[in-house]
PyMOL Python script that loads the backbone (N, CA, C, O; Angstrom):
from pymol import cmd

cmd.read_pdbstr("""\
ATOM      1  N   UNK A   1     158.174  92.159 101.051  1.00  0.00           N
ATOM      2  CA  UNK A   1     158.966  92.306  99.849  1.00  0.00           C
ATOM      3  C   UNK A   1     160.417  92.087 100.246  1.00  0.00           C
ATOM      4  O   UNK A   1     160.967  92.607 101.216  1.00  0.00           O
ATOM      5  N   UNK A   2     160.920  91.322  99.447  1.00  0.00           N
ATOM      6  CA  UNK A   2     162.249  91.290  99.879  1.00  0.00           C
ATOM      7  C   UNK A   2     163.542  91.847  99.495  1.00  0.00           C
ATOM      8  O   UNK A   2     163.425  91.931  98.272  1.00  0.00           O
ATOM      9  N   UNK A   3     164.563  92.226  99.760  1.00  0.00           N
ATOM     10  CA  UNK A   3     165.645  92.873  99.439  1.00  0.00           C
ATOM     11  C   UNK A   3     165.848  92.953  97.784  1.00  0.00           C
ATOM     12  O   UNK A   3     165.903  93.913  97.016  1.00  0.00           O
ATOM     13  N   UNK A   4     165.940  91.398  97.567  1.00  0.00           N
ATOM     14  CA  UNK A   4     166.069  91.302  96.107  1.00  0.00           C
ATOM     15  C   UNK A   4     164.850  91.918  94.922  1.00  0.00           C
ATOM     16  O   UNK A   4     164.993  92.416  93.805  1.00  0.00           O
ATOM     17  N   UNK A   5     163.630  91.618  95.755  1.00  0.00           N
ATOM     18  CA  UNK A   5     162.797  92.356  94.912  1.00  0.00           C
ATOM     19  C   UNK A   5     162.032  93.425  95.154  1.00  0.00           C
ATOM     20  O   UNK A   5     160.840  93.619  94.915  1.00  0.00           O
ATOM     21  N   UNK A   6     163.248  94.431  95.901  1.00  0.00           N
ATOM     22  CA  UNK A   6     162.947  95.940  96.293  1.00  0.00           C
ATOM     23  C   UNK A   6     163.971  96.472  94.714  1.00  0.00           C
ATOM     24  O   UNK A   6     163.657  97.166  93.746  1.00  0.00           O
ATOM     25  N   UNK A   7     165.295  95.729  95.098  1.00  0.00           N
ATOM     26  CA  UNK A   7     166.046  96.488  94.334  1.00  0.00           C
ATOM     27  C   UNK A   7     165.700  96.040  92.717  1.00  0.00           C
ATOM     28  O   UNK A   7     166.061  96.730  91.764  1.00  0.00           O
ATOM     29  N   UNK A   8     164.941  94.769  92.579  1.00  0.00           N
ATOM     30  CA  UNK A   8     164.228  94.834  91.368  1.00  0.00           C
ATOM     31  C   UNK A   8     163.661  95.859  90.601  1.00  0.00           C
ATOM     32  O   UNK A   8     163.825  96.418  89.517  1.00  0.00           O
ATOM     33  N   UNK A   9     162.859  95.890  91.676  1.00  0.00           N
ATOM     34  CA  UNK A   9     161.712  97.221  91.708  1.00  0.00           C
ATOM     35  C   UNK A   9     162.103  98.733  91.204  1.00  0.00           C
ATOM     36  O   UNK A   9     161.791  99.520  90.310  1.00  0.00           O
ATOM     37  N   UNK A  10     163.101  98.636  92.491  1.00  0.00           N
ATOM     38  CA  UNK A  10     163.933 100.466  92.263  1.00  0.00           C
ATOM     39  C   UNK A  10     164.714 100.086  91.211  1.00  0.00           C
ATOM     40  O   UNK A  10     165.435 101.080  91.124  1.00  0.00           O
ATOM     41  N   UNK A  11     165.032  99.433  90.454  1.00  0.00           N
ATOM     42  CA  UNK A  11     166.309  99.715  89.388  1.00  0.00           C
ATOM     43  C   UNK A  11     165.234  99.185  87.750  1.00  0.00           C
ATOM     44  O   UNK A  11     165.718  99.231  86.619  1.00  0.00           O
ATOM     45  N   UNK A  12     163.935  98.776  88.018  1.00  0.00           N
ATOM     46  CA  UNK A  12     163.385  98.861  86.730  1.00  0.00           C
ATOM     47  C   UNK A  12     162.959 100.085  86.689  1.00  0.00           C
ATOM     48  O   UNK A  12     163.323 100.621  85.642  1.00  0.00           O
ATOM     49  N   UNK A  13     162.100 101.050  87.636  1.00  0.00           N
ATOM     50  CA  UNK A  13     161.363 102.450  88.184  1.00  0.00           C
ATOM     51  C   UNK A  13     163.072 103.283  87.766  1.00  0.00           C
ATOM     52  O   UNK A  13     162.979 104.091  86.843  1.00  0.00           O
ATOM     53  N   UNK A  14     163.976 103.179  88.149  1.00  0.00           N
ATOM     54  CA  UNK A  14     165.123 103.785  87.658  1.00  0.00           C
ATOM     55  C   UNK A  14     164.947 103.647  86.019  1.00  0.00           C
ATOM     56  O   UNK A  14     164.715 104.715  85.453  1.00  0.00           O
ATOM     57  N   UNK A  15     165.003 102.826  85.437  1.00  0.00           N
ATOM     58  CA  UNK A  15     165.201 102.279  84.135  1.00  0.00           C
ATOM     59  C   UNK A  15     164.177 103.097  83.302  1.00  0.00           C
ATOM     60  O   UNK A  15     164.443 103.264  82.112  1.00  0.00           O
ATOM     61  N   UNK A  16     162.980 103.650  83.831  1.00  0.00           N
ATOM     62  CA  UNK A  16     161.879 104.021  82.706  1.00  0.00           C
ATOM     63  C   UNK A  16     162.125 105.138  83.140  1.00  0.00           C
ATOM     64  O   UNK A  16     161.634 105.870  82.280  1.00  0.00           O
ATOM     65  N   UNK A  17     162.804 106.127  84.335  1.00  0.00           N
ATOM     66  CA  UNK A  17     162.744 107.465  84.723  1.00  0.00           C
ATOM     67  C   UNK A  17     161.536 107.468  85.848  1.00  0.00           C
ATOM     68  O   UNK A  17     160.938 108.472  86.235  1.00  0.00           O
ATOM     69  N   UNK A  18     161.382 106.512  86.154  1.00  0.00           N
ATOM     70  CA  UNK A  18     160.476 106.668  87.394  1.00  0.00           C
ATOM     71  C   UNK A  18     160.796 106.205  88.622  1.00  0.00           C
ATOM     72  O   UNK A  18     160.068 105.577  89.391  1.00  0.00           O
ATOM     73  N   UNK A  19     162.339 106.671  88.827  1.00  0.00           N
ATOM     74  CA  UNK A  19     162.174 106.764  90.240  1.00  0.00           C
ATOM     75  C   UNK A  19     162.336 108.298  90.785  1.00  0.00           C
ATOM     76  O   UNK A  19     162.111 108.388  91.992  1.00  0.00           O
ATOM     77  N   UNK A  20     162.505 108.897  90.464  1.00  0.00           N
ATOM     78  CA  UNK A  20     162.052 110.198  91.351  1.00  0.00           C
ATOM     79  C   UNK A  20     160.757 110.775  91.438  1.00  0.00           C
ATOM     80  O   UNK A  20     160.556 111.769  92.135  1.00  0.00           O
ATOM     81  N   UNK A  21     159.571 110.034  90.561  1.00  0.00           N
ATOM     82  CA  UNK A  21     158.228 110.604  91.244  1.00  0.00           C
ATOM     83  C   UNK A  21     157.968 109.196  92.263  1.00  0.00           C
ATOM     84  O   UNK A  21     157.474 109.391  93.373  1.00  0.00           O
ATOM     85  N   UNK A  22     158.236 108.130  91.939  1.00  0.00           N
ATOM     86  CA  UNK A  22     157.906 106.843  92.980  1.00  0.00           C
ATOM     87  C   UNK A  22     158.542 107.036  94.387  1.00  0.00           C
ATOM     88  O   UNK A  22     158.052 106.606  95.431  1.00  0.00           O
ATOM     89  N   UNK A  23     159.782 107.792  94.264  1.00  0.00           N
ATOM     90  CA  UNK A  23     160.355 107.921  95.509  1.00  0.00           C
ATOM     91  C   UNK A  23     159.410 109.232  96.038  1.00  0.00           C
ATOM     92  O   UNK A  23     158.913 109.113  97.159  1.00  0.00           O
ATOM     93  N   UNK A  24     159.134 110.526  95.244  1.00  0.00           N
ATOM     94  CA  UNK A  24     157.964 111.394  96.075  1.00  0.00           C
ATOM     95  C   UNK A  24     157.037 110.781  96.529  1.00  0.00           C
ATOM     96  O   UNK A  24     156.851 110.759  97.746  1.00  0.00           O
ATOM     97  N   UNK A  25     156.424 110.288  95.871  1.00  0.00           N
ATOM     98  CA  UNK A  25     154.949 109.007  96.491  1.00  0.00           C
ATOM     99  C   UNK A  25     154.971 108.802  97.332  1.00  0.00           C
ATOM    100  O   UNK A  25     154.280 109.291  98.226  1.00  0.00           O
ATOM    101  N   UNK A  26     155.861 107.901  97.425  1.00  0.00           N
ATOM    102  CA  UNK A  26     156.421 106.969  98.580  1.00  0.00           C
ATOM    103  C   UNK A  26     156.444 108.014 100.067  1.00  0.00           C
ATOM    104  O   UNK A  26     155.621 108.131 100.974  1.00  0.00           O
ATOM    105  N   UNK A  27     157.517 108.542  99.869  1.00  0.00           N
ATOM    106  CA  UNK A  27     157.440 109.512 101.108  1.00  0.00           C
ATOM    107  C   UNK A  27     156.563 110.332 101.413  1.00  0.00           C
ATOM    108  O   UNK A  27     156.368 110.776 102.545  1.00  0.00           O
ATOM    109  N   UNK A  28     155.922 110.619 100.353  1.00  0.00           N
ATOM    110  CA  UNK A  28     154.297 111.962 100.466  1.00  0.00           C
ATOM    111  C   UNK A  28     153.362 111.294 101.674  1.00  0.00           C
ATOM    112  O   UNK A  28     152.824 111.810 102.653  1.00  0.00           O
ATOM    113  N   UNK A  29     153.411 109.629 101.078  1.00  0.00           N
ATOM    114  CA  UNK A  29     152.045 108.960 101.524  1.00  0.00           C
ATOM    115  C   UNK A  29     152.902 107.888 102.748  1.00  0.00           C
ATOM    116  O   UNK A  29     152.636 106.687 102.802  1.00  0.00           O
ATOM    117  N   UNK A  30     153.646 108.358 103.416  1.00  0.00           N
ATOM    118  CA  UNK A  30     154.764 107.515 104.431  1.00  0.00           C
ATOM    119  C   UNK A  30     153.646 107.223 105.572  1.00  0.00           C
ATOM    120  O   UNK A  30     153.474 106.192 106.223  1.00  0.00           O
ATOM    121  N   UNK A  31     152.777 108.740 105.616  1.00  0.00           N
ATOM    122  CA  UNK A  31     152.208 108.577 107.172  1.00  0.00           C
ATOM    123  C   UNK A  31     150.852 107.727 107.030  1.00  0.00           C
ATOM    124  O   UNK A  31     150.497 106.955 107.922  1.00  0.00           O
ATOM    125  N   UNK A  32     150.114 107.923 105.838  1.00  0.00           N
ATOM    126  CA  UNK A  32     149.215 106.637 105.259  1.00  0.00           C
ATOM    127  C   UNK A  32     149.697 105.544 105.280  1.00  0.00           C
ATOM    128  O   UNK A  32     148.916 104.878 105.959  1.00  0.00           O
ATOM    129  N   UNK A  33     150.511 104.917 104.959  1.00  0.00           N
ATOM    130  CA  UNK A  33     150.739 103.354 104.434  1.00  0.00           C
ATOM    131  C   UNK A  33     150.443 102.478 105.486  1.00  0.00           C
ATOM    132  O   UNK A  33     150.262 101.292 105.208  1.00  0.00           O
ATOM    133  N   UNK A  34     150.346 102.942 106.908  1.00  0.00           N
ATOM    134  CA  UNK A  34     149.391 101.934 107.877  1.00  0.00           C
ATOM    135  C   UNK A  34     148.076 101.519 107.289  1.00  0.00           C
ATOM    136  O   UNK A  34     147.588 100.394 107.185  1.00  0.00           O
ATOM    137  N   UNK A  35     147.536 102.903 106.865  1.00  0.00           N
ATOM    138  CA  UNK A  35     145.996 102.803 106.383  1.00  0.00           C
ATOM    139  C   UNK A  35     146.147 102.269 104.816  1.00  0.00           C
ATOM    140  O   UNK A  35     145.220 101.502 104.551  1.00  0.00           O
ATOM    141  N   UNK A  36     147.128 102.480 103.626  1.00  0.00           N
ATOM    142  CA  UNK A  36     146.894 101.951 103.146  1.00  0.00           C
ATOM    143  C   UNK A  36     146.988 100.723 102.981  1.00  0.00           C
ATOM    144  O   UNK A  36     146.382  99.916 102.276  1.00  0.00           O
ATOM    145  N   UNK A  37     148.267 100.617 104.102  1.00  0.00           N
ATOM    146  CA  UNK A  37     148.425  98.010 104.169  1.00  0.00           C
ATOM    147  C   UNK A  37     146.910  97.900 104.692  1.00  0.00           C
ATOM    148  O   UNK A  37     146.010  97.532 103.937  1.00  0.00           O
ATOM    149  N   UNK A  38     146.714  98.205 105.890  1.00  0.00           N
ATOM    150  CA  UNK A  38     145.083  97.981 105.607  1.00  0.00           C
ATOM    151  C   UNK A  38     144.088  97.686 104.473  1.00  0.00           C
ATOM    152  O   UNK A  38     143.768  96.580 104.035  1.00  0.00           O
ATOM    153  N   UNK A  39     143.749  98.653 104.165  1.00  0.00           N
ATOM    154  CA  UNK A  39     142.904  99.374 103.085  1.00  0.00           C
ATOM    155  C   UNK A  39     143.078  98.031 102.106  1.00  0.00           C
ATOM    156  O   UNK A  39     142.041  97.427 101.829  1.00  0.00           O
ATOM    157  N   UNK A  40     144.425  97.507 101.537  1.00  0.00           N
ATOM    158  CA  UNK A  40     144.961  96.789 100.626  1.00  0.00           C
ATOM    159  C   UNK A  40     144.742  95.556 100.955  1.00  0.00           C
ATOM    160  O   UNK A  40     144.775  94.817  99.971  1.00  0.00           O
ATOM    161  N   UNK A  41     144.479  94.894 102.186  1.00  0.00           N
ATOM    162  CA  UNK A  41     144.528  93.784 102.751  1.00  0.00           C
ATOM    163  C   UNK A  41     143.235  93.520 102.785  1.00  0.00           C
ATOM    164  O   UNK A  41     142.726  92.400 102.787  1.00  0.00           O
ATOM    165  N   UNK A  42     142.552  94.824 102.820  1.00  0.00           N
ATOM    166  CA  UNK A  42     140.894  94.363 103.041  1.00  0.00           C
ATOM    167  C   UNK A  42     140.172  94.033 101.438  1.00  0.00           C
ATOM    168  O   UNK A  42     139.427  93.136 101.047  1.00  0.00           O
ATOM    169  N   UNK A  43     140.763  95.165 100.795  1.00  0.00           N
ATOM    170  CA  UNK A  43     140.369  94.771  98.873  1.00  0.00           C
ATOM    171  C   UNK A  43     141.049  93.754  98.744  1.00  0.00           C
ATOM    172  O   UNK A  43     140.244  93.080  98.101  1.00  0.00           O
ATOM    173  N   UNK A  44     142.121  92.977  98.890  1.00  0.00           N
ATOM    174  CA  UNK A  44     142.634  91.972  98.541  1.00  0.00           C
ATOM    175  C   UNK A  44     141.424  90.820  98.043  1.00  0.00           C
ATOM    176  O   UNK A  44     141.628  90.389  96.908  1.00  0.00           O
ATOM    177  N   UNK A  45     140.313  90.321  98.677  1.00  0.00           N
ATOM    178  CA  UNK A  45     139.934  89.165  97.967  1.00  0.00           C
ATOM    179  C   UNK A  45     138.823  89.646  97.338  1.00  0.00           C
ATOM    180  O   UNK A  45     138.106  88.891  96.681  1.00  0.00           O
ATOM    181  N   UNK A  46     138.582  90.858  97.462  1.00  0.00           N
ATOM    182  CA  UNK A  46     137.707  91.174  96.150  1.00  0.00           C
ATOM    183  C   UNK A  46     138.316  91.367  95.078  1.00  0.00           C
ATOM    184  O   UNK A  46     137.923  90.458  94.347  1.00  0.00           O
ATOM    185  N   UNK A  47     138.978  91.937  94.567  1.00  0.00           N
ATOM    186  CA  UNK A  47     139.824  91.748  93.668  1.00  0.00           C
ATOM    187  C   UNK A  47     141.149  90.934  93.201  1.00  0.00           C
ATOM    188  O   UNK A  47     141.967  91.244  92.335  1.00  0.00           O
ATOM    189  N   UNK A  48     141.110  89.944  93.936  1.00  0.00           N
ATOM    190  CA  UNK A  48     141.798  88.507  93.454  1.00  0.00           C
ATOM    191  C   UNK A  48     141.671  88.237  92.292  1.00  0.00           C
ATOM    192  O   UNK A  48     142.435  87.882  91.394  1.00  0.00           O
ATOM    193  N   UNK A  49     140.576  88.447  92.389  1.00  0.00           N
ATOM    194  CA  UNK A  49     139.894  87.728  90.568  1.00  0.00           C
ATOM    195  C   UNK A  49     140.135  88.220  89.653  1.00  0.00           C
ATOM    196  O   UNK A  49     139.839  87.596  88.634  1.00  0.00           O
ATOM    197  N   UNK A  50     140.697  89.387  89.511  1.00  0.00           N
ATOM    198  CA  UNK A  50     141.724  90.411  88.736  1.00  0.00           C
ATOM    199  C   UNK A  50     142.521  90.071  88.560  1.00  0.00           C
ATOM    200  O   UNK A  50     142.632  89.660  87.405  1.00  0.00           O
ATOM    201  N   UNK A  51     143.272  89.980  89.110  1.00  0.00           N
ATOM    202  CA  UNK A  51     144.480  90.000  89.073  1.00  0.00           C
ATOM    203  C   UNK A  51     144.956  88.946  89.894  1.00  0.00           C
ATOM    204  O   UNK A  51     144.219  88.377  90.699  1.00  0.00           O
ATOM    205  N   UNK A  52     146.760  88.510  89.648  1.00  0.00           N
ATOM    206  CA  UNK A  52     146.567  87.253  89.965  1.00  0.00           C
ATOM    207  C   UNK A  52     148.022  87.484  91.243  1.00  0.00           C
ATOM    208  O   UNK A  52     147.890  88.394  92.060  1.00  0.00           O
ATOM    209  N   UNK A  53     149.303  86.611  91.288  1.00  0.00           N
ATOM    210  CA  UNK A  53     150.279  87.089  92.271  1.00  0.00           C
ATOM    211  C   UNK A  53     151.288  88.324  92.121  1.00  0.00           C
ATOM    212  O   UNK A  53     152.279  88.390  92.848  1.00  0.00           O
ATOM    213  N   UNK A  54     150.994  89.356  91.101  1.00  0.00           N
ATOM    214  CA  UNK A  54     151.307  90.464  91.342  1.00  0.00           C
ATOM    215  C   UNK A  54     150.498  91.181  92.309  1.00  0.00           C
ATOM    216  O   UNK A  54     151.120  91.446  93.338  1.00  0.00           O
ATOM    217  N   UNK A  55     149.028  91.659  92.274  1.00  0.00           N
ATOM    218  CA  UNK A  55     148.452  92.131  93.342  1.00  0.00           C
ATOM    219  C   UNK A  55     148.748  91.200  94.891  1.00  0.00           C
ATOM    220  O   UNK A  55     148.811  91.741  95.995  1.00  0.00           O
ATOM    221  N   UNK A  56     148.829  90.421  94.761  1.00  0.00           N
ATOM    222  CA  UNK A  56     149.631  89.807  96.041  1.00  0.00           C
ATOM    223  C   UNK A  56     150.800  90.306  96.365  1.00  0.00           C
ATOM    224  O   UNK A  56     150.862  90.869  97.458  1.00  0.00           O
ATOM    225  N   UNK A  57     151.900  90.248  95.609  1.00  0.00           N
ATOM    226  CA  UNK A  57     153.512  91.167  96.171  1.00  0.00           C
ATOM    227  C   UNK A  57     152.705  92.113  96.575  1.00  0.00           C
ATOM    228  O   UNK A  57     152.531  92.184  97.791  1.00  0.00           O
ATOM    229  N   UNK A  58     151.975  93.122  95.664  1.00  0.00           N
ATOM    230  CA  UNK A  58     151.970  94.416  95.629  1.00  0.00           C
ATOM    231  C   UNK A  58     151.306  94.369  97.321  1.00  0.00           C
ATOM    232  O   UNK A  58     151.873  95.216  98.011  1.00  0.00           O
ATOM    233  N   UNK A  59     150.428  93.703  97.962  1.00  0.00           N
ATOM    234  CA  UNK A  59     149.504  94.101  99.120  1.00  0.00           C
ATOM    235  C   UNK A  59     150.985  93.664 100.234  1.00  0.00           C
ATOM    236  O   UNK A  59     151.309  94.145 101.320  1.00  0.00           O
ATOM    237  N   UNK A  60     151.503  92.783  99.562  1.00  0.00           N
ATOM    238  CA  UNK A  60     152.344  92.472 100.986  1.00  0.00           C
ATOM    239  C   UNK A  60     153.578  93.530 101.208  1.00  0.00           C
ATOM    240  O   UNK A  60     154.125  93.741 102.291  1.00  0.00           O
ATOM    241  N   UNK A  61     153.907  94.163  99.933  1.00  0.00           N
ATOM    242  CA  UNK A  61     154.968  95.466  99.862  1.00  0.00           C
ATOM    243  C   UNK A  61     154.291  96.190 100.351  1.00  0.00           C
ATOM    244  O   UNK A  61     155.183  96.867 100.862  1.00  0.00           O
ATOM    245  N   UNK A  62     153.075  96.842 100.770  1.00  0.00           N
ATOM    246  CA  UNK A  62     152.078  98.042 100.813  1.00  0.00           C
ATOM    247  C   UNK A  62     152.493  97.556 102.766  1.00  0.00           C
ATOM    248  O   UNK A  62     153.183  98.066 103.649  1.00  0.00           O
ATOM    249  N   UNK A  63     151.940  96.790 102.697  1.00  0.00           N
ATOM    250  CA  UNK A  63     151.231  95.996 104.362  1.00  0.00           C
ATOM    251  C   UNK A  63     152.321  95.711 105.237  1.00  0.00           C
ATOM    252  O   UNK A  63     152.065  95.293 106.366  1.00  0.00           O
ATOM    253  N   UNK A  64     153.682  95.905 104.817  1.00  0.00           N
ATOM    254  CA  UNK A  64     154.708  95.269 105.755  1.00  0.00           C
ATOM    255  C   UNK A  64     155.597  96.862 105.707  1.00  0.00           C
ATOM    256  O   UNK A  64     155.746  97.310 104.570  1.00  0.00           O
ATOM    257  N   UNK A  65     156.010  97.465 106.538  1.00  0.00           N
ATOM    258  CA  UNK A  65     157.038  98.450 106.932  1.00  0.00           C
ATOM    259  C   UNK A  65     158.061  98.570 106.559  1.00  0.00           C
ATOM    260  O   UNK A  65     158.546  99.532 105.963  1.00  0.00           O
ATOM    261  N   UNK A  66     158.675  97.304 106.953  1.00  0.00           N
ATOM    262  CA  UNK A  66     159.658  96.852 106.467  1.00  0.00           C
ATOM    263  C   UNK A  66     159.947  96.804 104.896  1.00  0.00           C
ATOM    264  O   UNK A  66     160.940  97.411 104.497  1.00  0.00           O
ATOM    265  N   UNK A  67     159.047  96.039 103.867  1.00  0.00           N
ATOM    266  CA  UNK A  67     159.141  96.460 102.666  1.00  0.00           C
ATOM    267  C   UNK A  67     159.134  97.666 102.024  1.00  0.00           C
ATOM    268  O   UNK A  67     159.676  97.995 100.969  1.00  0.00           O
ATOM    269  N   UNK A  68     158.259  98.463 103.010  1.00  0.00           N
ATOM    270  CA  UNK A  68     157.993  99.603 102.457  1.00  0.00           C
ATOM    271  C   UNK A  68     159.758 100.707 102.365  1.00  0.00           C
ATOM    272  O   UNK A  68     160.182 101.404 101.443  1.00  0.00           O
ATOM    273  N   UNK A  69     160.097 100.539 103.141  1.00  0.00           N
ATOM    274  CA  UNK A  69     161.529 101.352 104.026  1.00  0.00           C
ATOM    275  C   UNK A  69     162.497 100.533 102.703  1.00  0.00           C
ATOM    276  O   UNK A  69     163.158 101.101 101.834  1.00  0.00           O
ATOM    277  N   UNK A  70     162.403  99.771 102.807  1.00  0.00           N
ATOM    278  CA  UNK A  70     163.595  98.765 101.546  1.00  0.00           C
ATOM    279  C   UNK A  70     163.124  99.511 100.111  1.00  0.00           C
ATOM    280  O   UNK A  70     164.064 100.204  99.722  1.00  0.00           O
ATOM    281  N   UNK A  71     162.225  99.575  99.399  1.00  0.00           N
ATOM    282  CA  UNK A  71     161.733 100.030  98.259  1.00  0.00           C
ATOM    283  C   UNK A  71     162.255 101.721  98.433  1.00  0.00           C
ATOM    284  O   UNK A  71     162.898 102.250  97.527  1.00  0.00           O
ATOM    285  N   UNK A  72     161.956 102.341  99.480  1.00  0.00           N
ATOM    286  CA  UNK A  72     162.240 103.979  99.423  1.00  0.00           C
ATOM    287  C   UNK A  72     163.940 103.595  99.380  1.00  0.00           C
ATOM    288  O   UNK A  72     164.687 104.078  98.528  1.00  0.00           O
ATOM    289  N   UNK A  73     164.324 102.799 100.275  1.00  0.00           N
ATOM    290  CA  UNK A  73     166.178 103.123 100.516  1.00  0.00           C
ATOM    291  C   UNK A  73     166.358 102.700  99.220  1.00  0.00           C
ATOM    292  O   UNK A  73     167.103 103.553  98.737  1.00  0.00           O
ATOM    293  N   UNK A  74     166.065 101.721  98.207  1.00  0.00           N
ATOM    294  CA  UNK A  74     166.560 101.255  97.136  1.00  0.00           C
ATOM    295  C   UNK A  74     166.557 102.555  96.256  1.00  0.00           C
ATOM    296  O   UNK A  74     167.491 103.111  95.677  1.00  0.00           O
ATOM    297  N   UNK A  75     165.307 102.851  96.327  1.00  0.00           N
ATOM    298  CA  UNK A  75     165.215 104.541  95.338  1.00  0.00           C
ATOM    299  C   UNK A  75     165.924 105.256  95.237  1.00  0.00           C
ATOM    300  O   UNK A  75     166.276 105.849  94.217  1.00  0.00           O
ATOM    301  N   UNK A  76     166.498 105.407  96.913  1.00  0.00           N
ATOM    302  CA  UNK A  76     167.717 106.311  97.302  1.00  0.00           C
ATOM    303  C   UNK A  76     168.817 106.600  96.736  1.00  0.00           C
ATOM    304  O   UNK A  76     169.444 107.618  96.446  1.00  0.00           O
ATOM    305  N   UNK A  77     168.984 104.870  96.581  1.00  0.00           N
ATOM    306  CA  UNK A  77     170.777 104.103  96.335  1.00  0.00           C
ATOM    307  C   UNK A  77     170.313 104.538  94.419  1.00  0.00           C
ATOM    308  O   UNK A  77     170.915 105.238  93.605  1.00  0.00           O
ATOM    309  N   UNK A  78     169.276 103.905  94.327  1.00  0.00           N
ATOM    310  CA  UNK A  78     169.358 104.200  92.262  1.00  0.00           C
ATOM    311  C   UNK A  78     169.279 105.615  91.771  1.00  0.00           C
ATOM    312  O   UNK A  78     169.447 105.761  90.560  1.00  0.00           O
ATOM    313  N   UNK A  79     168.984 107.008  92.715  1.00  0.00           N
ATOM    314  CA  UNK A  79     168.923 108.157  92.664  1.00  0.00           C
ATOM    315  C   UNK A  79     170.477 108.620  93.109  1.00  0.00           C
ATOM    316  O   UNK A  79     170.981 109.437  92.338  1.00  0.00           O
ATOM    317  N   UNK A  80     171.023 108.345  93.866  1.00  0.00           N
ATOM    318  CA  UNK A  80     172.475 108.630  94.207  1.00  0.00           C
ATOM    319  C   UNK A  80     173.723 107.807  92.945  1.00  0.00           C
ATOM    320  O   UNK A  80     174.827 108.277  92.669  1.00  0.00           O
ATOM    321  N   UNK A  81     173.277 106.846  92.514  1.00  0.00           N
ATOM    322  CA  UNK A  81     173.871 106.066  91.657  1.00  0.00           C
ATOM    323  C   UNK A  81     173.685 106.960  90.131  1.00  0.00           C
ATOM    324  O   UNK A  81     174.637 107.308  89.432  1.00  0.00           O
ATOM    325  N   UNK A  82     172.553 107.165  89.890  1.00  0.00           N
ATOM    326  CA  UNK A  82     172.102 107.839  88.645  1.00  0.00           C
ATOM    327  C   UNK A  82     172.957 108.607  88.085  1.00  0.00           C
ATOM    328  O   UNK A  82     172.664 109.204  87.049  1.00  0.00           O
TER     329      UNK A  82
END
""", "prot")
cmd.dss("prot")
cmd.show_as("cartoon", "prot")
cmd.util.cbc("prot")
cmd.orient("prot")
């Protein structure tokens, strides 16, 4: 996920009032998200057929660290901004 569409992310989740349970999530389930980029990577082509390149961002935001850390700091910045 990239910078631009972390802070996408955190400032629409700001916009509906959901970033302070997305930012609990997020950090609740910090020590999972190995298992869940897994987990997400492995359902990925069964459920392709669902859904189309949103479940794609969504597995590669889940599956990369790095995205994951950008989406919580963005939360941060739209919770301190708020």
């Amino acid at each position: 996920m990239s910078d631009e569409r972390s802070t996408a992310l955190a400032t629409e989740l700001h916009r509906r009032g959901l970033d302070a349970p997305a930012l609990l999530l997020l950090e609740a389930h910090r020590p999972l998200r190995p298992l869940l980029g897994n987990l997400a990577v492995f359902l990925l082509p069964m459920v392709r057929s669902l859904h189309s390149r949103a479940l794609d961002r969504a597995v590669a935001g889940v599956a990369s660290d790095d995205a994951y850390d950008a989406l919580v700091e963005e939360l941060h910045n739209t919770e301190r901004a708020g």
